[in-house]
Structure formats: structure tokens, C-alpha cells
C-alpha positions in Angstrom: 6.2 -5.9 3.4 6.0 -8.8 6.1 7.8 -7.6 9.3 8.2 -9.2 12.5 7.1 -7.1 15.6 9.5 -4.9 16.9 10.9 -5.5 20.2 12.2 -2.9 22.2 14.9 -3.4 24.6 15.7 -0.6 27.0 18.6 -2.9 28.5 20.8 -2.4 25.2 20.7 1.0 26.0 22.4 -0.2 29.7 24.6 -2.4 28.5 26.0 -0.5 25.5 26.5 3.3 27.0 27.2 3.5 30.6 26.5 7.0 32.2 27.1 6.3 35.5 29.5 4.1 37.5 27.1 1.9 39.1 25.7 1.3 35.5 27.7 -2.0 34.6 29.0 -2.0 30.7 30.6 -4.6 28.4 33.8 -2.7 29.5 33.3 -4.3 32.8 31.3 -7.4 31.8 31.8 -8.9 35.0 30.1 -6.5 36.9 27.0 -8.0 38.5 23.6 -7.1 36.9 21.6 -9.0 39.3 22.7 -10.2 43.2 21.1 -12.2 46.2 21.4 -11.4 49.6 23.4 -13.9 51.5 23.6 -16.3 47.8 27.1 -16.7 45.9 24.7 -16.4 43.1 24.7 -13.1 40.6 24.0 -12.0 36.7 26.9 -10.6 35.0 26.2 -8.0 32.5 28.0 -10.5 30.3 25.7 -13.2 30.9 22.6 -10.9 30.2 24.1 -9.8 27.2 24.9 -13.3 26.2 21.1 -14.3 26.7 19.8 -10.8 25.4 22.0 -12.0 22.5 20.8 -15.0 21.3 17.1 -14.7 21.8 16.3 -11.1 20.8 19.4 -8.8 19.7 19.4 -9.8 15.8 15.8 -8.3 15.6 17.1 -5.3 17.9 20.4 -4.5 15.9 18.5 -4.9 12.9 15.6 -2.5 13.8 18.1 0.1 15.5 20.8 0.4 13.0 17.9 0.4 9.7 16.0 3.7 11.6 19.4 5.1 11.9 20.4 4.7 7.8 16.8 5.5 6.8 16.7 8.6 8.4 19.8 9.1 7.1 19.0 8.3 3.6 15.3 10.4 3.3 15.8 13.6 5.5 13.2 15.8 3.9 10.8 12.4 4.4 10.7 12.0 8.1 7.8 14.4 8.8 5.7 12.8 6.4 6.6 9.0 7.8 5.9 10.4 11.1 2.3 12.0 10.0 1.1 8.6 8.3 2.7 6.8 11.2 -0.2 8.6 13.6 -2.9 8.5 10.8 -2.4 4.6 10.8 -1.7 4.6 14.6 -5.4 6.4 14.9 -7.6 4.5 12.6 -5.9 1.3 14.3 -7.5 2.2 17.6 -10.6 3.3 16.3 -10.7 -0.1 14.8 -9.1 -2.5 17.4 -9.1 -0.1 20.3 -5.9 0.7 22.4 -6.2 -2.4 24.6 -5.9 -4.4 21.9 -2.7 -2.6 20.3 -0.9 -2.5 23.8 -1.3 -6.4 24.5 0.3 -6.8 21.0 3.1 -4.4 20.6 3.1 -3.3 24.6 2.2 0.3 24.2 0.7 2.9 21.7 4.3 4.5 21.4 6.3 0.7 20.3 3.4 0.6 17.9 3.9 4.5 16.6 7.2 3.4 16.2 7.1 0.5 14.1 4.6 2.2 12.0 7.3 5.2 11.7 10.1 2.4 10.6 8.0 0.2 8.1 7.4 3.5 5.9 10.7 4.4 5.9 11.5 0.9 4.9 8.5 0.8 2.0 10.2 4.4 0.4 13.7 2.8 0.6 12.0 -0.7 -0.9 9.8 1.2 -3.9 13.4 2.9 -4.6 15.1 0.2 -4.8 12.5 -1.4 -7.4 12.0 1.6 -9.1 16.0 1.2 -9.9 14.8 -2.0 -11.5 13.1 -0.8 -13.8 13.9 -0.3 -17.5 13.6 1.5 -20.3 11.6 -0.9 -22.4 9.0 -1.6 -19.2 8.5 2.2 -18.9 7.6 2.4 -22.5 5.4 -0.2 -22.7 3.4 0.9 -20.0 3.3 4.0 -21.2 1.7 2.6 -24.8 -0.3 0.6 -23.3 -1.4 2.1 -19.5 -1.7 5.8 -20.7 -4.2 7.6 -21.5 -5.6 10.8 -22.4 -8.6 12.2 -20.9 -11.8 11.5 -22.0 -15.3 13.0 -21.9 -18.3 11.2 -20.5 -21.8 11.5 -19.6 -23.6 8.5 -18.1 -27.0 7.4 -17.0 -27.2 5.0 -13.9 -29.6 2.9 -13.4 -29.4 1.2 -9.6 -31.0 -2.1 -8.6 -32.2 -1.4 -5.4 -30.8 -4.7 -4.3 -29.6 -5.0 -1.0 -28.0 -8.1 1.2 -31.6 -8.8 2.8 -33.3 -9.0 -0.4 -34.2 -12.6 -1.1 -33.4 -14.1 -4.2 -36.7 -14.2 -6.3 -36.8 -10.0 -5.3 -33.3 -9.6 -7.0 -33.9 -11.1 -10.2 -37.1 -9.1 -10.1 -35.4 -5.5 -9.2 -32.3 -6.5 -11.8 -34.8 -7.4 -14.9 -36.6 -4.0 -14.1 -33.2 -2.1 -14.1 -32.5 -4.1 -17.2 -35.3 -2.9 -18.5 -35.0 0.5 -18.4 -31.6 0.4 -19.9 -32.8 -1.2 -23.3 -35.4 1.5 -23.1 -32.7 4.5 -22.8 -30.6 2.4 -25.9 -33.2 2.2 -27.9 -34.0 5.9 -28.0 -30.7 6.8 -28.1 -30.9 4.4 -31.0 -34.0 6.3 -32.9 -32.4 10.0 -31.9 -31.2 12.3 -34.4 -29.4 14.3 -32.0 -27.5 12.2 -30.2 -25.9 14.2 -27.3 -28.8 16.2 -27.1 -31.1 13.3 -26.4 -28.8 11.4 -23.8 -28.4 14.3 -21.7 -32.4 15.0 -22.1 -32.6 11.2 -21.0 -30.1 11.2 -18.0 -32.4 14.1 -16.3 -35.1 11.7 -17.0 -33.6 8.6 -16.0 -30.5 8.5 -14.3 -30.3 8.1 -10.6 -26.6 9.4 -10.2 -28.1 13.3 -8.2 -25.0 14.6 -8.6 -24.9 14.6 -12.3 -28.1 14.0 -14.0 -29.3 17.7 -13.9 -26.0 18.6 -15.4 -27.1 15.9 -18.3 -25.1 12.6 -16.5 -21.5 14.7 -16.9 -19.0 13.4 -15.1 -16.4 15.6 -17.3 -12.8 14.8 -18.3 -11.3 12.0 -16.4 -9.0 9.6 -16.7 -7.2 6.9 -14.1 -7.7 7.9 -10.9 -10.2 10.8 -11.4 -12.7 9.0 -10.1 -13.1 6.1 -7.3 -12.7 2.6 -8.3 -16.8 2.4 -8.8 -15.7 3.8 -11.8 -13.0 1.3 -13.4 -15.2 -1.0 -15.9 -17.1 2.0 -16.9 -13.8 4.1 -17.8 -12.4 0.9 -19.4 -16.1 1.0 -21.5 -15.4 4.6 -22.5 -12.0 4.5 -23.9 -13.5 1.8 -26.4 -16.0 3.9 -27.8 -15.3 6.7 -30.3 -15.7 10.1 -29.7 -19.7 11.1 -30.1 -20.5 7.2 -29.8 -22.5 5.9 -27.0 -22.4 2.6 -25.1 -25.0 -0.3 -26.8 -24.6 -3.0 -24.0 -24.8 -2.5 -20.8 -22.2 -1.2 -18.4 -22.3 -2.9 -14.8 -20.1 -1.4 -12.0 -20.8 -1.7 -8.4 -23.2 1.5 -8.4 -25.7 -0.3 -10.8 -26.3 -0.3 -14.2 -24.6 2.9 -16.6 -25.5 3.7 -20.8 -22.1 6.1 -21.4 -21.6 8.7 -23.6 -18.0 10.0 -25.0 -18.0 13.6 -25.9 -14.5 13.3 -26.9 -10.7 12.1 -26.2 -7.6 14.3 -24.4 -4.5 14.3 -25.6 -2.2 11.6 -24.7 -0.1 13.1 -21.6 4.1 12.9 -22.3 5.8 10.6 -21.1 7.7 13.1 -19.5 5.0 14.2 -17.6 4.2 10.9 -16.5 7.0 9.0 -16.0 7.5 9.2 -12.2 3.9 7.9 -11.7 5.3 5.0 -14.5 7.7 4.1 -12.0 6.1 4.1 -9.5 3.2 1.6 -10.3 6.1 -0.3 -11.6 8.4 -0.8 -8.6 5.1 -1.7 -7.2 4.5 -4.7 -9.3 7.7 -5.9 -8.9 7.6 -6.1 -5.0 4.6 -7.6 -5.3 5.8 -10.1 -7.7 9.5 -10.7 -6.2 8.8 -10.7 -2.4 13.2 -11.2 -2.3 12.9 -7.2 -3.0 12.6 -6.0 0.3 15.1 -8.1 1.9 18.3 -7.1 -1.0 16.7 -3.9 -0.9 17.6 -3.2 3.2 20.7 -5.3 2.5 22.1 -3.0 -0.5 21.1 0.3 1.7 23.4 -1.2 4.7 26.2 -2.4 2.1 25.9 1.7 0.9 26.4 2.9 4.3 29.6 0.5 5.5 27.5 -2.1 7.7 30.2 -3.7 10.0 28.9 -6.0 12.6 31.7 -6.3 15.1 30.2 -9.1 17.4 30.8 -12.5 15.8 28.2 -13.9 16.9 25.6 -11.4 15.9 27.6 -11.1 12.0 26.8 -15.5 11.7 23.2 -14.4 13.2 22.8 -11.7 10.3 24.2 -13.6 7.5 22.1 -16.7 8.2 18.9 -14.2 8.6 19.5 -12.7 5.1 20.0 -16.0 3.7 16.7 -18.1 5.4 14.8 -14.9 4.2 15.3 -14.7 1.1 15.1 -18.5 0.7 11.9 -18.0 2.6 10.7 -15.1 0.2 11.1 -17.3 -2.8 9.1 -19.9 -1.4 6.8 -17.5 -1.0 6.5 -16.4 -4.7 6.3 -20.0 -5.8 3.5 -21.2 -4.2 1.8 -17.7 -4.6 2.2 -18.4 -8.3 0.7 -22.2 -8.3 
């Protein structure tokens, strides 16, 4: 979610809760903020306000009164916004450096505390989507998105190719792997036993040290098991039948793979799967209706009796949530050109 950058405004706290008498409030709006020796010239709280008002308070008031409903709404989530908060906070430096952070946000702590906000925010936004979603879109994802585990072995076959290798080198390294790959099919091909002979040829062949001793096993998995490398080569293994090895070649971003499927889990029930379902749905639809995020926040402060008293400030708001969304869908229209 696109957020502007929080601004933090220790004079609200002045102006709004006076603890002491010399502290001027907008009970005594009059009171001088500001004075010059010897000058008929002062700053009234009022006029501070006023300015505070229309060049920054919208963002304020917004930012103040959504931590206060968020951390309202998810109680048992606050510890865990506040961990990832400082994870992110971390890597940040270690990426941009401090420096860098506190000549954007003005310290470490206005940063921490944006972070802390926006994953309130993204749990209250993913809840809202998730209540979007229907009965018929959980079911077909389920038929079509779910699978069961399945048994593979696999030989991998890397290039050896590398960003300084010219041109004429990588064709050369890539027909070799090539190579080598028809040479594995093609035994596999005259084998009686299959099994037996692709986990003889992984320790032979493959290049994956973590599995070819074990015969290229990288055991049950399914979605998510493994890292992302492994995507086209799962996709490849759901399409073979159990006991049926891979004829073409495989290509991920490790190198070149021959598969073998042992065999096929059960299906998980839905059930058992149905949060995760969600989940990946309300995703999509935030990423598909950028609007989301906006009605979401709005229908969270609706829940909780929003009332903005100052006029000024409720024009300010309405005219915010309607430019945004208007913005949003904008957004999603070129997006989609």
C-alpha cells in the first residue's frame, strides 16, 4: 500500500492538552504562542493551529486516530507489528544506512513508527479483502491451485555460466549442459528399472550436493516447500504420472533438471486450507483494486464512530477520501493498458 510519509507534530500535543498554565490551548486560543520584545507583533495559538491546520493536520489526524482504531481492532497483533517493524527498520539501515533514513523521515524512531502503522494497516486491508471474497472464488482456487504432495527426485545439470562469460562461451557451456541431459534421457529411456537407474544416474551426474548421494530426492513437496528456484520444475512434476520421468528438459534458474515422480499426496481439504485460500485471495484483489485500501481504513473508522468535529478538517477528509480513491482507479486503469 502507497503511503505518504508520516509527519509528526509534537505541537498538536500543545495545542490539544494543556498541562500547565503557561501552556496556551484552543480553550484560550488567543493566548500568544510566539511574542517580540518591544513589537505589537505575536502568534496566537489560534493562528498556529490555523496554519498547522491547513498544511499538515489532515495527514496528522489521519495517522493519529488510524494507530489508535488499529490497535484497538488487533490487540493480540501489536507485538508482532512491532517485531517486523524493527526487522524492516534493521535491514533498511543495513541497506541505506541511518543517515540516509533520518534525512527522509527525520529520525530512526518516526521511521520505526510508520513501519509499526503500515502493518497494522496491511492486516486491517487483507481483512477487509478477505471479506470480499466468495464462496465460488475459494472453490475454484481450491480445484484449480491445490495440490497434493508429490514425490520427486531430480538431476541438475548447471551451466556454469556467469555475467562475465562472453557470448560465444555461453552457447558453448549451455550445448554441453544440453548435452548431458539427452545423455541421462536416453538411458533412462533404455532402463528397465526405472527408479533404480535415475537415482544410480543422479549420483553420477547431478550437481545438486545436497541430494544426489541420496539419488536426486528432494522428497514430498508441494507450494512453498521449496524456494521459488523450484517453481517451473514443481509445475513439470505435477504433469507427469506417478513412476514417469521428465523427457524434455526442465530449465529453472539453478540450471538444467531430468525429474522423477515417485508418486502423488493426497489432495489437502479444503478445510485445512482454506485460510491460506483466503489469504492469497485478498491478496489479489488489493493488488488488482488499489480503491481497497482506502474503503478499507474508511469502513474500519465508520465501525468505530469517526466524528470529526472541526469543519474544516471533516471538508479536508471527505475531499481526501474522494481524490484517493479517484486517484486509485486511475491507477488500476493505466496499470491494466
Amino acid at each position: 500500500m502507497k503511503k505518504k510519509k508520516i509527519i509528526i507534530l509534537g505541537l498538536c500535543s500543545i495545542l490539544l492538552c494543556g498541562c500547565k498554565n503557561e501552556i496556551p490551548t484552543l480553550s484560550d486560543g488567543s493566548q500568544a504562542v510566539v511574542s517580540f520584545d518591544n513589537q505589537d507583533i505575536s502568534i496566537s495559538a489560534n493562528d498556529l493551529y490555523s496554519k498547522m491546520k491547513e498544511q499538515y493536520a489532515l495527514n496528522a489526524m489521519i495517522e493519529l486516530m488510524d494507530l489508535k482504531i488499529l490497535e484497538k481492532e488487533f490487540p493480540d497483533e501489536l507485538e508482532n507489528a512491532k517485531k517486523q517493524a524493527k526487522s524492516t527498520l534493521e535491514a533498511m539501515k543495513d541497506t541505506y544506512g541511518e543517515e540516509q533514513i533520518n534525512s527522509y523521515f527525520g529520525s530512526s524512531d518516526n521511521y520505526l513508527n510508520y513501519l509499526y502503522l503500515n502493518e497494522l494497516e496491511e492486516k486491517a486491508i487483507l481483512n477487509y479483502a478477505k471479506g470480499k471474497v466468495t464462496d465460488k472464488e475459494i472453490k475454484d482456487y481450491y480445484e484449480k491451485n491445490i495440490y497434493g504432495d508429490v514425490t520427486v527426485d531430480h538431476i541438475l545439470i548447471q551451466t556454469g555460466v556467469t555475467d562475465d562469460t562472453s557470448d560465444e562461451d555461453k552457447e558453448k557451456l549451455e550445448t554441453e549442459a544440453k548435452k548431458k541431459i539427452d545423455e541421462i534421457i536416453d538411458k533412462l529411456n533404455k532402463a528397465d528399472n526405472k527408479l533404480e537407474t535415475f537415482k544410480e544416474l543422479a549420483k553420477e551426474y547431478s550437481q545438486d550436493n545436497a541430494t544426489k548421494d541420496n539419488g536426486g530426492s528432494l522428497g514430498a513437496i508441494n507450494t512453498g516447500t521449496l524456494s521459488s528456484n523450484y517453481d517451473e520444475l514443481l509445475k513439470a512434476a505435477r504433469q507427469l504420472k506417478d513412476g514417469d520421468y521428465s523427457k524434455e528438459l526442465i530449465t529453472t534458474e539453478l540450471g538444467y533438471h531430468v525429474i522423477y515422480k515417485e508418486s502423488t499426496g493426497e489432495k489437502p481439504a479444503l478445510d485445512t486450507v482454506k485460510e491460506d485460500i483466503l489469504k492469497d485471495l485478498g491478496q489479489e484483489k488489493t493488488t488488482a483494486d488499489s480503491t481497497l485500501s482506502i474503503t478499507a481504513m474508511e469502513e474500519l473508522r465508520k465501525k468505530y464512530g469517526m466524528n470529526i468535529l472541526d469543519s474544516d478538517l471533516k471538508s479536508k477528509y471527505s475531499n481526501y477520501i474522494t481524490n484517493s480513491i479517484a486517484s486509485a482507479r486511475q491507477s488500476d486503469q493505466t496499470a491494466t493498458k
